[in-house]
C-alpha positions as CSV (number, residue, x, y, z in Angstrom):
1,X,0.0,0.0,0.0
2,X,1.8,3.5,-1.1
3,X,2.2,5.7,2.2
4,X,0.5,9.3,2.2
5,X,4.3,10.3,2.0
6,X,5.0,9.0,-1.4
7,X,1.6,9.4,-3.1
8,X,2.3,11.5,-5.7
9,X,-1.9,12.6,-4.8
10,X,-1.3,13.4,-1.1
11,X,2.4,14.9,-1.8
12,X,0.2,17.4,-4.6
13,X,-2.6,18.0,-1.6
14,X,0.1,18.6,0.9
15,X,1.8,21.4,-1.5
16,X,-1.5,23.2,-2.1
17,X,-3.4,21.3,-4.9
18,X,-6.5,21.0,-2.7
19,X,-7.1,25.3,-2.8
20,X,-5.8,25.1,-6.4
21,X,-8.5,23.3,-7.7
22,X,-11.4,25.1,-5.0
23,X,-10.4,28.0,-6.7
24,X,-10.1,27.1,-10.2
25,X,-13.3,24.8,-9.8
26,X,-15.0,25.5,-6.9
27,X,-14.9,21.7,-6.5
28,X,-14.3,19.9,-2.5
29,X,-11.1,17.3,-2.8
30,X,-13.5,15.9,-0.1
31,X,-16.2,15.0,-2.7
32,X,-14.2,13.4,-5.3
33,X,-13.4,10.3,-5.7
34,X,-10.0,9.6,-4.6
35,X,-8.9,6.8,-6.8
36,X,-10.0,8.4,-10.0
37,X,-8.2,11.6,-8.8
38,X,-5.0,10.1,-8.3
39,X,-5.2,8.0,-10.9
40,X,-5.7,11.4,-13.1
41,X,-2.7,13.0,-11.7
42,X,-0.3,9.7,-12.2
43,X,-1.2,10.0,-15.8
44,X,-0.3,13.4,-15.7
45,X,3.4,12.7,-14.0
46,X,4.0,10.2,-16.5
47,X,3.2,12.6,-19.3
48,X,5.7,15.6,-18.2
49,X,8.3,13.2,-16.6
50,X,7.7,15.6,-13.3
51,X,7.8,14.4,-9.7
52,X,5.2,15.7,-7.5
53,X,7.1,18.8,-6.6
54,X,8.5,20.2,-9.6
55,X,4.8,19.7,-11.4
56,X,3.2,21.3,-8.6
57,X,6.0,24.4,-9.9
58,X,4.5,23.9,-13.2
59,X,1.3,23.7,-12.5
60,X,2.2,27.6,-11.7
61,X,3.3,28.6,-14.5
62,X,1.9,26.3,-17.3
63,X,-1.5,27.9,-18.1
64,X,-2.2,24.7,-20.6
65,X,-1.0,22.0,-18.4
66,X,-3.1,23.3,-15.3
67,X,-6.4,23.0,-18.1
68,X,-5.2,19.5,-18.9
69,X,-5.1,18.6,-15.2
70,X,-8.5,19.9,-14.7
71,X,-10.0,18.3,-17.7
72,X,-8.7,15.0,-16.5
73,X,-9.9,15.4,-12.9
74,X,-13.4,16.7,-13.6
75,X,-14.3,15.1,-16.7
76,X,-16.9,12.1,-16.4
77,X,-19.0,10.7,-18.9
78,X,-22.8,11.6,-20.4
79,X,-25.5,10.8,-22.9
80,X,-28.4,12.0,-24.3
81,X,-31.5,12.5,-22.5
82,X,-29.6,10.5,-19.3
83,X,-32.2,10.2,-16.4
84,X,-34.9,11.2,-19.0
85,X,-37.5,12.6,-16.2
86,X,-36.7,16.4,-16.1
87,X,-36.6,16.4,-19.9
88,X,-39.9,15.7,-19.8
89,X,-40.7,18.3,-17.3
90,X,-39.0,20.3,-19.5
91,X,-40.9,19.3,-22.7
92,X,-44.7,19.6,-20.6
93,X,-43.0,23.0,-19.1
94,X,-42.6,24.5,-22.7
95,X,-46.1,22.9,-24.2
96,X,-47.9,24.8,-21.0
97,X,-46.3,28.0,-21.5
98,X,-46.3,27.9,-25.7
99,X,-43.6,30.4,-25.9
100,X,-39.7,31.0,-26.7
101,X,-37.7,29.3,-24.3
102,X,-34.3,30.0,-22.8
103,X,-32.2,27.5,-21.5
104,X,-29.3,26.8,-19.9
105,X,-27.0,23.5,-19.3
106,X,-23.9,23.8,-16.6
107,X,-22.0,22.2,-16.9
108,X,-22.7,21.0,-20.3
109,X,-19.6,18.5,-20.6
110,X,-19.8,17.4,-24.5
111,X,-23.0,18.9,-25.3
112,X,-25.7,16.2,-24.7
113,X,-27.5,18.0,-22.2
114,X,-27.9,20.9,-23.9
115,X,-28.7,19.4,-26.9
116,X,-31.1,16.8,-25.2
117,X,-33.1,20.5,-23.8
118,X,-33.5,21.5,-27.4
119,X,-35.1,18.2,-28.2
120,X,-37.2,18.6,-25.2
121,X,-38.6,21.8,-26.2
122,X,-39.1,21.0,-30.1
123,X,-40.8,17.7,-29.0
124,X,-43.1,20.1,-27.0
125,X,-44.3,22.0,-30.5
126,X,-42.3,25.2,-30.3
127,X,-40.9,26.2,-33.5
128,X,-36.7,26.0,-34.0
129,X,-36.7,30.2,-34.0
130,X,-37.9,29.6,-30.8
131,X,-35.7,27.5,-28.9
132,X,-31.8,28.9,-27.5
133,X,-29.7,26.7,-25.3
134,X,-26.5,28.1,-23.7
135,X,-23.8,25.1,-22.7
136,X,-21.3,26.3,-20.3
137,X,-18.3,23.8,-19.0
138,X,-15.0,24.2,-17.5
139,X,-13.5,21.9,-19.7
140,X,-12.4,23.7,-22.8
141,X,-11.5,20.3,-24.4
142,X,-15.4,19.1,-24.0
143,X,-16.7,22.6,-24.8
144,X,-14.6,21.7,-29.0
145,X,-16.1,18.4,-28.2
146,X,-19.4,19.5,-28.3
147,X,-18.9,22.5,-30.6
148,X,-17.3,19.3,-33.4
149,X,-21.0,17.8,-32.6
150,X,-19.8,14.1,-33.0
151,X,-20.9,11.5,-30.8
152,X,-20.6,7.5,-30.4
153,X,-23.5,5.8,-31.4
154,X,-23.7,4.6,-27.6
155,X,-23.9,8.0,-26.9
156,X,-27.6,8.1,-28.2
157,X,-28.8,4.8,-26.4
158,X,-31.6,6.1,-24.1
159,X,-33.2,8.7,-26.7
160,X,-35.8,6.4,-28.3
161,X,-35.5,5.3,-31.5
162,X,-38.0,8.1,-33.2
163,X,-36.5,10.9,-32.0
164,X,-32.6,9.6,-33.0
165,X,-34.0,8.9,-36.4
166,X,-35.5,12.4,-36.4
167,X,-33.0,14.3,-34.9
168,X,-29.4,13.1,-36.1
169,X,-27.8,11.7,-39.1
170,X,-25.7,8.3,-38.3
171,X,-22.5,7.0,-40.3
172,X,-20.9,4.2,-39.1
173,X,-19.9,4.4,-35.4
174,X,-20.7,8.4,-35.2
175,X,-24.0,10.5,-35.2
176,X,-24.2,14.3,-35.6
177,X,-27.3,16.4,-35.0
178,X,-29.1,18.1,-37.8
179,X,-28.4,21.5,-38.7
180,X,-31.5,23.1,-37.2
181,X,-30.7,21.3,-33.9
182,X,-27.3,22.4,-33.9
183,X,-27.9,26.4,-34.6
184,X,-30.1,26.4,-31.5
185,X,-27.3,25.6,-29.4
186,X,-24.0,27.5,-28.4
187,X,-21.1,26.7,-26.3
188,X,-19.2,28.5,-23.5
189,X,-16.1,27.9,-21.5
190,X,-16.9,28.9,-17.9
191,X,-17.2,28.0,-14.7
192,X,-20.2,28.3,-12.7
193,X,-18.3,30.0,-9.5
194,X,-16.8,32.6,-12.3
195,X,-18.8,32.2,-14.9
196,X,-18.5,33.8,-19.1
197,X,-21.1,36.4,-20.1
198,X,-24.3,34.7,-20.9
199,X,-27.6,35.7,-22.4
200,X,-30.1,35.1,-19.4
201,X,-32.4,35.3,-17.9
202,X,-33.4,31.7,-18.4
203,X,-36.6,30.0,-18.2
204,X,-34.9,26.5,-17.0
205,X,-31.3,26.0,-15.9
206,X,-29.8,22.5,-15.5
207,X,-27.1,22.0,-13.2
208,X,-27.4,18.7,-12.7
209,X,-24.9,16.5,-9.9
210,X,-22.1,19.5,-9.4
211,X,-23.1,21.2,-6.4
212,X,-22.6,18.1,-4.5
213,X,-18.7,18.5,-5.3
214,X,-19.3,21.9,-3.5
215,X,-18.0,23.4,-0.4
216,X,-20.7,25.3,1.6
217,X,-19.9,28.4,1.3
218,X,-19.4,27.9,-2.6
219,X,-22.7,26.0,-2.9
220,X,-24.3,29.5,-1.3
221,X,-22.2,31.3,-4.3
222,X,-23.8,29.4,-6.8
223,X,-27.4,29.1,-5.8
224,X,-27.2,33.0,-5.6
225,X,-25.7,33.0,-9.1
226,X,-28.2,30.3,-10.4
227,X,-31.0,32.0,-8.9
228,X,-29.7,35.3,-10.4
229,X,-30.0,34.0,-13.9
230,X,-33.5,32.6,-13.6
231,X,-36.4,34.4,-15.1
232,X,-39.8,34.8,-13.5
233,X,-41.2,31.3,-13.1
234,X,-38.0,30.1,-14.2
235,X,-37.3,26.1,-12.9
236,X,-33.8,24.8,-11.9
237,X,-33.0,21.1,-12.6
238,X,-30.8,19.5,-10.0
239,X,-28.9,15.8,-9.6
240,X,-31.2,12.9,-7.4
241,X,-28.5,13.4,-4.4
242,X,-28.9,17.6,-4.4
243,X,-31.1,18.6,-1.3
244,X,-31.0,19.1,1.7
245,X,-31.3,22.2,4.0
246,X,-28.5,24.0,2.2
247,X,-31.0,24.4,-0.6
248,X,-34.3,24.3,0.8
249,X,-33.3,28.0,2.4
250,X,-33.7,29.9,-0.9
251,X,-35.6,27.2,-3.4
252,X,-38.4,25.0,-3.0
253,X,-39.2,21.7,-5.0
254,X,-41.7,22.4,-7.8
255,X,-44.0,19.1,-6.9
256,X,-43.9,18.2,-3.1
257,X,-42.9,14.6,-4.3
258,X,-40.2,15.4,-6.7
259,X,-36.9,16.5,-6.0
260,X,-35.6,16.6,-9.5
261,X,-36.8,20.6,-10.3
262,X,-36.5,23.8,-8.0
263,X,-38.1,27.5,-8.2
264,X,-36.8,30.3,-6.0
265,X,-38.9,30.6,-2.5
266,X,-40.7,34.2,-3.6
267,X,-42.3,35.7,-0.6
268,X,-45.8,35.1,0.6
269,X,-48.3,37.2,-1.4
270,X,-50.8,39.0,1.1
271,X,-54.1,37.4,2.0
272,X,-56.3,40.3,0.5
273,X,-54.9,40.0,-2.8
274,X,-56.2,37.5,-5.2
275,X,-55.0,35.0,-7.3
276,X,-54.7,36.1,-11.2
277,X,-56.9,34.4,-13.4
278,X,-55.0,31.8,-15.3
279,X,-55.1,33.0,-19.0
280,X,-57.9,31.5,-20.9
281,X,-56.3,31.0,-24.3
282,X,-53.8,28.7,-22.6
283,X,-55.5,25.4,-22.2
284,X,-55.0,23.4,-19.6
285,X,-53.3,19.8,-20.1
286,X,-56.2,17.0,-20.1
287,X,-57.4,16.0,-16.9
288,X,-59.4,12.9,-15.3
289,X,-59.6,9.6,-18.3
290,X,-58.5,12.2,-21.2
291,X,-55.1,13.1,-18.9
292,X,-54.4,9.3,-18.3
293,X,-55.3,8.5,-21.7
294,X,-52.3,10.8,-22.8
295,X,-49.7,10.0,-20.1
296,X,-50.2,6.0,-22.1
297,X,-49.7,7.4,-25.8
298,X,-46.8,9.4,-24.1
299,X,-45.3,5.9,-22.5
300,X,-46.1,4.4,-26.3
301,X,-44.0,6.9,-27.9
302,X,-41.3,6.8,-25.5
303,X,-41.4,3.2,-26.1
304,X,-40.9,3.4,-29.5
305,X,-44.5,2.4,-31.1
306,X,-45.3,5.4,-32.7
307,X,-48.1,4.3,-34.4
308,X,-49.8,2.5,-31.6
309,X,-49.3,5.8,-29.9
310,X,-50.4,8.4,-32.3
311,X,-53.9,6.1,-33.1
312,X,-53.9,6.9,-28.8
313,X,-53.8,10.0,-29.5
314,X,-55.9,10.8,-32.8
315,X,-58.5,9.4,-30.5
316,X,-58.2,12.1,-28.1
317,X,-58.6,14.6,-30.8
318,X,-61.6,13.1,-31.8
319,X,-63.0,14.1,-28.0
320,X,-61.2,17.0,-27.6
321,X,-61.4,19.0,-31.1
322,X,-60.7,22.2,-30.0
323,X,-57.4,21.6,-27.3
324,X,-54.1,23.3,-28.6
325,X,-52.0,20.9,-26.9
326,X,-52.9,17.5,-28.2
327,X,-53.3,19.1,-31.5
328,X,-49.8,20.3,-30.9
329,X,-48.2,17.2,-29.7
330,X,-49.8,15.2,-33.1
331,X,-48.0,17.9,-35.1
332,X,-44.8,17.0,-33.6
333,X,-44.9,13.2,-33.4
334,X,-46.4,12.9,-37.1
335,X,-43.2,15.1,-38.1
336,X,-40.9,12.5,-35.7
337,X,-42.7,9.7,-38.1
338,X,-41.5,11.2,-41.4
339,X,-45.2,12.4,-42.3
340,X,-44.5,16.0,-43.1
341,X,-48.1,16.4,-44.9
342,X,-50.2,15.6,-41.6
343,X,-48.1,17.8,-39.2
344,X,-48.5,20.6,-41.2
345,X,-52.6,20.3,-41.1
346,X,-52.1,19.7,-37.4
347,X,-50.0,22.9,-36.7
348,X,-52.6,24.8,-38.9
349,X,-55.7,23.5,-36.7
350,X,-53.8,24.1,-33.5
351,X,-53.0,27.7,-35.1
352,X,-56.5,28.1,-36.1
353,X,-58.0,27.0,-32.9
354,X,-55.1,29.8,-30.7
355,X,-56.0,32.5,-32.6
356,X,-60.2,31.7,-32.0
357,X,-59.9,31.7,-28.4
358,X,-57.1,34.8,-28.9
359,X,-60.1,36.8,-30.4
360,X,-62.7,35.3,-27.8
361,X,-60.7,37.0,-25.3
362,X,-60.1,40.4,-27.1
């Protein structure tokens, strides 16, 4: 067993590494995990031909090398639509509020978050125009990854097997998204603690399993910063582990059983005043049988059986002539299915039946 003495990762810790990388990441050496880290720095000291001490002096100096470290020491692996529940929070979020939404993914590591958000919100009927997603990682090696917008086939294994067809080209091993996709989406270096300048407010933030690698004092740093950049109503995303009192001071969880998306705690309105009428022209999601019936075409199309699930749905429609969002939601999964014709005449009855209860209300 090596002794703390020798470790090259306790020798670097003992020389200051542990403060190096708080203040260059914001990242606890406390809440990393130890053989990956020193695994990462090995690699390292074999690549200079350093010992500990003299590449803790370059480390110093060497601008480039201290990126490389960091890369290798915070970089961990992804994949689209990975623990696909607040995507589709995100994608019932956007079909409520049937408007441009902003989003932001941090960090975004290759791009697959961010380009899983715009999938979300296309899925949920808003038009390309618009959709903007702003990645952000500290890794300037995965922010040219996922500017190159190449990924392994494996990469693409829980996004079901309409929405890959519809929303990237494969060759061989490799997948790229479309062009549409890919103009919707830009790419920052930055780092949440000092972050680049971005175009916020946004109406949903993920920043999904990094505060956990925080400090408690930088965890308060970044909730202020995160709840700075939310819009009004805006939602914030966070990893399965992230609770706990440390957040519950400033956010609350949007569902009491949920734990998965966050608004900002906004101060109790006063009893006299009342509630504002919820707009009219905005239809409510289907309730009672109808909702239940749509929550099983949803699981269809998930699954794969498009057509089982869009017969689900047509059926709705049938009931429920005159409701924007399953109108909506045909138009996008008829477009998924490669039947350009029959989205279009759903987009123009969903048009057609917005503008009527637009002109109701006037």
């Amino acid at each position: 067993m090596t002794s703390p003495l020798t470790d090259p990762w306790h020798v670097l810790l003992g020389l200051g590494l542990e403060r190096w990388l708080r203040e260059r990441s914001g990242w606890s050496v406390a809440a990393m995990n130890e053989d990956a880290a020193r695994a990462a720095v090995q690699q390292r000291l074999k690549a200079t031909g350093l010992g500990p001490a003299d590449y803790w002096l370059r480390l110093q100096q060497d601008v480039d090398e201290a990126q490389v470290l960091l890369d290798a020491l915070l970089v961990h692996d992804t994949r689209f639509f990975r623990d696909r529940g607040p995507f589709l929070h995100l994608t019932a979020l956007a079909a409520r509020r049937r408007r441009s939404m902003r989003v932001l993914s941090i960090p975004c590591a290759g791009g697959e978050e961010a380009l899983s958000c715009a999938i979300a919100l296309h899925q949920a009927g808003l038009a390309w125009e618009q959709i903007g997603v702003t990645g952000v990682d500290l890794s300037e090696a995965l922010v040219e990854r996922a500017r190159r917008g190449r990924y392994p086939r494996r990469a693409l294994d829980d996004l079901p097997l309409p929405l890959r067809e519809l929303y990237f080209r494969c060759r061989g091993m490799y997948c790229e998204p479309i062009a549409p996709l890919r103009a919707r989406v830009r790419y920052l270096r930055g780092n949440l603690l000092d972050p680049p300048p971005v175009d916020g407010p946004f109406d949903a933030i993920f920043c999904r399993n990094l505060l956990v690698y925080f400090d408690a004092d930088n965890r308060r740093r970044a909730l202020a910063i995160l709840r700075g950049w939310l819009a009004p109503g805006g939602v914030l995303y966070l990893g399965h582990a992230e609770n706990g009192p440390w957040l519950e001071e400033g956010f609350r969880p949007l569902r009491p059983r949920t734990a998965l998306a966050w608004v900002p705690c906004e101060p109790r309105m006063p009893a006299r005043r009342r509630r504002a009428r919820r707009d009219p022209a905005l239809p409510r999601r289907p309730r009672g049988t109808a909702g239940r019936r749509l929550q099983q075409a949803e699981r269809l199309y998930a699954q794969g059986r498009v057509s089982e699930a869009m017969d689900l749905l047509r059926g709705l429609i049938y009931l429920y002539p005159q409701h924007w969002h399953l109108l909506q939601r045909m138009a996008v999964w008829a477009e998924a299915a490669g039947e350009a014709n029959y989205a279009r005449r759903y987009r123009r009855w969903a048009e057609r039946v917005r503008r009527r209860r637009e002109d109701k209300e006037a």
